[in-house]
Wavefront OBJ file of the C-alpha trace (Angstrom):
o trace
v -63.258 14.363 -32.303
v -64.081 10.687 -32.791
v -62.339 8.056 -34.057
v -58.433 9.455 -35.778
v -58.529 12.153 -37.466
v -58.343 12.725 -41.879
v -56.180 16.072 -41.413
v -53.224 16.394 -39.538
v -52.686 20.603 -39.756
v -50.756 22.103 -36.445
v -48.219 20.831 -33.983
v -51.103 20.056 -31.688
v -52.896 17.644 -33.893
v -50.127 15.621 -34.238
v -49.487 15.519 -30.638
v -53.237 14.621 -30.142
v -52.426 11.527 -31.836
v -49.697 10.425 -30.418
v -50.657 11.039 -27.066
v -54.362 9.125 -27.878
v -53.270 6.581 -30.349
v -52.290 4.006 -30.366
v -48.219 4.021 -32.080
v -49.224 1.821 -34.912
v -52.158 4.289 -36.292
v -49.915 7.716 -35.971
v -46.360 6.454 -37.397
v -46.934 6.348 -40.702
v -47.898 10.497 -40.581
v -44.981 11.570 -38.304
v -42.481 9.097 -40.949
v -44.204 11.401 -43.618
v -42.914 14.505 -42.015
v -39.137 13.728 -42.724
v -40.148 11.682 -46.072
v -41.007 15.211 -47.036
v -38.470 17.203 -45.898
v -36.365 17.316 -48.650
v -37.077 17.423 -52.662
v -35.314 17.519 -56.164
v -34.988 21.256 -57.148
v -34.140 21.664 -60.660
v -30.949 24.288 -60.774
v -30.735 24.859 -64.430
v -29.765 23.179 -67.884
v -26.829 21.703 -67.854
v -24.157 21.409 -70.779
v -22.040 17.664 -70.924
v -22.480 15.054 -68.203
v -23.476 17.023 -65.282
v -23.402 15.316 -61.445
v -24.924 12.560 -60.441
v -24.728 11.209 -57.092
v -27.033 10.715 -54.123
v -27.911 14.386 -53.651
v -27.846 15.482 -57.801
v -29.338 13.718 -60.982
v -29.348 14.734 -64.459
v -33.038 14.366 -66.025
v -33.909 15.073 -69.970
v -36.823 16.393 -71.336
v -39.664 14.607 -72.752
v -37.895 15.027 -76.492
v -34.728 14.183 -75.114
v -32.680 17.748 -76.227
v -32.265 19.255 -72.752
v -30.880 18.302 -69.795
v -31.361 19.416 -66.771
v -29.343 19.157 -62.927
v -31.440 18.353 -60.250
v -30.297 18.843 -56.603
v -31.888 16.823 -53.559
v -32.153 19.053 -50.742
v -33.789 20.892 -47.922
v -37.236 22.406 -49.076
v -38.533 25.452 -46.643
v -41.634 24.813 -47.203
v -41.648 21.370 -46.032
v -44.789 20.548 -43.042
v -41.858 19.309 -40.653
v -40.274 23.115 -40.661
v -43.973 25.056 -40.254
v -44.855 22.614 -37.683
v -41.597 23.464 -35.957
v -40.664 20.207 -35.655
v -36.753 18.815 -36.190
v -36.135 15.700 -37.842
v -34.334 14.429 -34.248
v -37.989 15.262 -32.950
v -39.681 13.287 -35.170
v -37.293 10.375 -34.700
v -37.099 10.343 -30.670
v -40.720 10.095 -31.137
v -40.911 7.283 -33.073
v -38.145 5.366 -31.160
v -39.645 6.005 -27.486
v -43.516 7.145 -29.045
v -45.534 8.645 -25.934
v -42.862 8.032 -23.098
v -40.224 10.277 -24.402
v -40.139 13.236 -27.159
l 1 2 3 4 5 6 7 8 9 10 11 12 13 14 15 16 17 18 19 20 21 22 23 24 25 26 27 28 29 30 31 32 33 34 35 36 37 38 39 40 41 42 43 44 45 46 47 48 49 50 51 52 53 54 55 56 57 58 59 60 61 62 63 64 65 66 67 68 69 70 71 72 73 74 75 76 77 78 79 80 81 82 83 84 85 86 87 88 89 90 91 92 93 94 95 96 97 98 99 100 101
């Protein structure tokens, strides 16, 4: 491989940076990982007010008749869970970077 790679895919390309870049070049993709580990969900139409707070928001359609809840959380899916990292992974590694993980 020459020069950093376009495609991050498995645990081990990600380690392959950090161990052979420098910090500056592989932050910004392991910052990604927990940038992406939660989303908004919609739940269903809601009736009234609904919740809004730092984890729910209310969001109406494009004609502005429905409403809908919308709940911030945890998405399976997320890179961070299939590469088996944990968010306190990702974030000893960006403290310490190659010394510590």
């Amino acid at each position: 491989m020459r020069g950093y790679p376009k495609h991050l895919n498995t645990r081990a390309d990600y380690e392959y940076v950090r161990t052979h870049f420098p910090k500056e070049m592989w932050k910004e993709d392991f910052e990604a990982l927990i940038a992406t580990e939660k989303e908004w969900y919609n739940i269903g139409e809601v009736e009234g007010i609904g919740v809004e707070d730092d984890t729910h928001k209310v969001v109406i359609d494009e004609k502005g008749k429905k409403k809908y809840q919308y709940e911030y959380k945890m998405n399976p899916n997320a890179k961070i869970h299939k590469l088996r990292y944990t968010k306190e992974e990702i974030e000893a590694i960006l403290k310490y970077g190659k010394e510590k993980s």
